[in-house]
C-alpha positions in Angstrom: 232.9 -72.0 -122.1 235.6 -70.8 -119.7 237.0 -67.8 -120.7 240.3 -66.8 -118.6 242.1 -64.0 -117.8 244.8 -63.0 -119.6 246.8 -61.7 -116.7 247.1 -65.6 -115.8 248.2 -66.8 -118.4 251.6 -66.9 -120.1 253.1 -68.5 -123.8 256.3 -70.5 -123.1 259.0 -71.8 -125.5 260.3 -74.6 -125.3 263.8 -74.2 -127.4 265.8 -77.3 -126.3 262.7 -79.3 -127.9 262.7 -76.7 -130.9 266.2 -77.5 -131.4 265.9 -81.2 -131.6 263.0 -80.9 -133.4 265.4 -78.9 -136.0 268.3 -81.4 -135.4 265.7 -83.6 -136.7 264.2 -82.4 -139.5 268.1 -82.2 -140.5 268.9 -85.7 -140.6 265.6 -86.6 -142.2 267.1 -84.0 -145.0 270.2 -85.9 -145.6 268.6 -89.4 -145.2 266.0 -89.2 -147.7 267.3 -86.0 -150.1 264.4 -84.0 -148.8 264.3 -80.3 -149.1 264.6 -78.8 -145.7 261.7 -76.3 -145.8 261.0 -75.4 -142.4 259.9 -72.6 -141.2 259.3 -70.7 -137.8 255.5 -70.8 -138.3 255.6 -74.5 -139.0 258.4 -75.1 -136.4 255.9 -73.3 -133.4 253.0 -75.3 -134.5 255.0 -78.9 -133.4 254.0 -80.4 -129.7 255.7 -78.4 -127.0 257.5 -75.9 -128.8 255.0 -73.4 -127.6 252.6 -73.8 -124.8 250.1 -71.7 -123.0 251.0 -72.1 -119.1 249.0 -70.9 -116.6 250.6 -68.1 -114.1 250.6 -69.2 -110.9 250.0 -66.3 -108.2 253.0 -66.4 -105.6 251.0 -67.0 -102.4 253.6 -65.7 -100.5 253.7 -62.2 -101.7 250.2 -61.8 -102.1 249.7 -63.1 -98.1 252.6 -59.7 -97.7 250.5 -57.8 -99.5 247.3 -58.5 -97.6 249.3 -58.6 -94.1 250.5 -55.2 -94.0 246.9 -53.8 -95.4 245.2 -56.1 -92.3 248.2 -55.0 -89.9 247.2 -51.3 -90.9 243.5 -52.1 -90.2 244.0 -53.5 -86.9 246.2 -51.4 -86.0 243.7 -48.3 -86.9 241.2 -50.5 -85.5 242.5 -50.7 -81.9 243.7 -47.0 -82.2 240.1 -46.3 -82.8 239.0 -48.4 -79.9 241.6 -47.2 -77.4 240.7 -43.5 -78.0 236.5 -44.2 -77.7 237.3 -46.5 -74.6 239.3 -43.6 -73.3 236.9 -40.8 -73.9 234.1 -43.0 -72.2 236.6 -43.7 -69.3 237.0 -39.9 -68.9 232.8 -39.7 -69.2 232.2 -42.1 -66.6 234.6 -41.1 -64.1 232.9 -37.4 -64.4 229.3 -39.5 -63.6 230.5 -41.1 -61.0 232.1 -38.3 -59.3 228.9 -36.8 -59.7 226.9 -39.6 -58.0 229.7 -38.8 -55.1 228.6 -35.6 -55.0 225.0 -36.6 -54.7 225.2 -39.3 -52.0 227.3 -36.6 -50.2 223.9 -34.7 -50.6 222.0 -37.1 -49.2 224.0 -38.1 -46.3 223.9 -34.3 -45.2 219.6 -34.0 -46.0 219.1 -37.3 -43.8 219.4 -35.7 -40.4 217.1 -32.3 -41.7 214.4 -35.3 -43.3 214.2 -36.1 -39.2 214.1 -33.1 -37.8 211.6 -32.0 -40.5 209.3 -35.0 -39.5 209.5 -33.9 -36.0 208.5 -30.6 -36.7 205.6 -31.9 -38.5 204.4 -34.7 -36.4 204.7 -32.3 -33.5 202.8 -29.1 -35.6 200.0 -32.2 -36.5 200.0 -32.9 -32.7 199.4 -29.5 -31.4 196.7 -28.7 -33.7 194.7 -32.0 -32.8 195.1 -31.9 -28.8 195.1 -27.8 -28.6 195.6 -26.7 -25.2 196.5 -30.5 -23.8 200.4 -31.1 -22.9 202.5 -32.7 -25.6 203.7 -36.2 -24.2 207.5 -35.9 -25.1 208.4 -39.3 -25.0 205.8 -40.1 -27.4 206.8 -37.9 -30.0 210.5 -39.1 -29.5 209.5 -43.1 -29.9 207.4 -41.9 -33.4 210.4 -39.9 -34.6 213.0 -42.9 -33.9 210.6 -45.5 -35.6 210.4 -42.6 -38.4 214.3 -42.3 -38.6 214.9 -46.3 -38.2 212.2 -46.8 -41.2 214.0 -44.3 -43.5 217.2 -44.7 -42.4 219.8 -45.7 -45.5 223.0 -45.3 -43.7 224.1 -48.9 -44.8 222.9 -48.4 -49.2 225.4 -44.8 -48.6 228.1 -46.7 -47.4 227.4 -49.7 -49.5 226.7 -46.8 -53.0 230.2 -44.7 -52.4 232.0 -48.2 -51.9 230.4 -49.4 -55.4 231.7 -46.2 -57.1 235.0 -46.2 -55.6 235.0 -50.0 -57.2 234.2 -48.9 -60.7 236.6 -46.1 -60.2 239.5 -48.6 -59.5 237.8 -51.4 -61.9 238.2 -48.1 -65.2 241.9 -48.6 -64.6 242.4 -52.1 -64.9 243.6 -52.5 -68.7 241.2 -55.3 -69.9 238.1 -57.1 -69.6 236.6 -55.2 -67.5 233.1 -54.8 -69.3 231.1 -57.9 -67.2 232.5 -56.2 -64.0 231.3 -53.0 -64.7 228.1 -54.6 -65.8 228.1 -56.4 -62.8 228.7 -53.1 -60.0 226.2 -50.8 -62.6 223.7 -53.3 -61.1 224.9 -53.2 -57.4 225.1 -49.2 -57.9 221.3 -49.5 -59.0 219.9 -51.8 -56.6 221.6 -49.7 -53.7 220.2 -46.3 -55.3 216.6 -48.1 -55.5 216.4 -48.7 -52.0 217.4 -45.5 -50.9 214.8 -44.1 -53.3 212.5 -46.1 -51.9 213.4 -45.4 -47.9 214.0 -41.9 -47.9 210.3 -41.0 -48.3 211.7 -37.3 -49.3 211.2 -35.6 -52.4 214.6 -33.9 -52.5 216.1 -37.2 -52.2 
């Protein structure tokens, strides 16, 4: 059983074809001497005269309708978006002038990881050969294979130039998630090898 709505449906009237039907009725009167004896009840009942149409929903205002309520969402939408890709924006910039800070921490600790090697090698030195007379020139050749083993000059330089990348790469106004996937990884890789060089706990 289909049961509709009745929101979508309407009752039409058909009054030219009530009319003839009438005009009709009137000639069959006269014709055949017939008592005329119709009424509105019996006249509604006849083909046509009334019918049950179907409403059909104009397409075009409902698509207005919907528009503006999805042209509201999206719009909310990207508002939404823009101020949380914003407020990350602001976040990351503060992280990565915060790694500047620390590779400018580091660059300035290499130099005192040498010197403190020295002082140890030499302390270690002394203790083993007592009395007998340091040979300079071998402490210097251990200290420079030291300093060229642990040296990370190149992932610094490589690091700040990474960050000042992402830096420039936040500004750019789209599609810029892959890249900054793509220098997070660089930043990492750089930053694991220096952790791994530096064979200093501060670092």
């Amino acid at each position: 059983m289909c049961i509709r709505d009745r929101s979508q449906v309407s009752l039409k009237y058909n009054e030219t074809l009530a009319a003839e039907y009438l005009e009709k009725f009137k000639m069959m009167e006269e014709k055949f001497s017939l008592e005329n004896d119709i009424r509105v009840s019996t006249l509604s009942r006849y083909p046509e005269v009334l019918t049950m149409e179907e409403k059909m929903d104009d397409e075009e205002e409902l698509w207005k309708g919907l528009k503006k309520a999805l042209d509201g969402a999206i719009a909310q939408f990207v508002q939404t978006r823009t101020v949380e890709g914003e407020n990350l924006k602001k976040d990351l910039i503060a992280k990565l002038d915060g790694m500047l800070e620390l590779v400018g921490q580091i660059e300035e600790r290499a130099p005192k990881i040498i010197a403190e090697y020295r002082e140890k090698l030499e302390g270690k030195v002394k203790e083993l050969l007592e009395d007998v007379q340091i040979d300079e020139s071998r402490i210097a050749a251990e200290v420079i294979l030291f300093a060229d083993k642990i040296c990370t000059d190149e992932e610094v330089v490589r690091l700040k130039s990474h960050i000042q990348h992402m830096r420039s790469t936040l500004e750019e106004q789209e599609g810029i998630g892959r890249k900054l996937d793509f220098i997070a990884q660089e930043m990492n890789r750089e930053a694991n090898t220096i952790l791994s060089k530096a064979n200093d706990l501060e670092v």
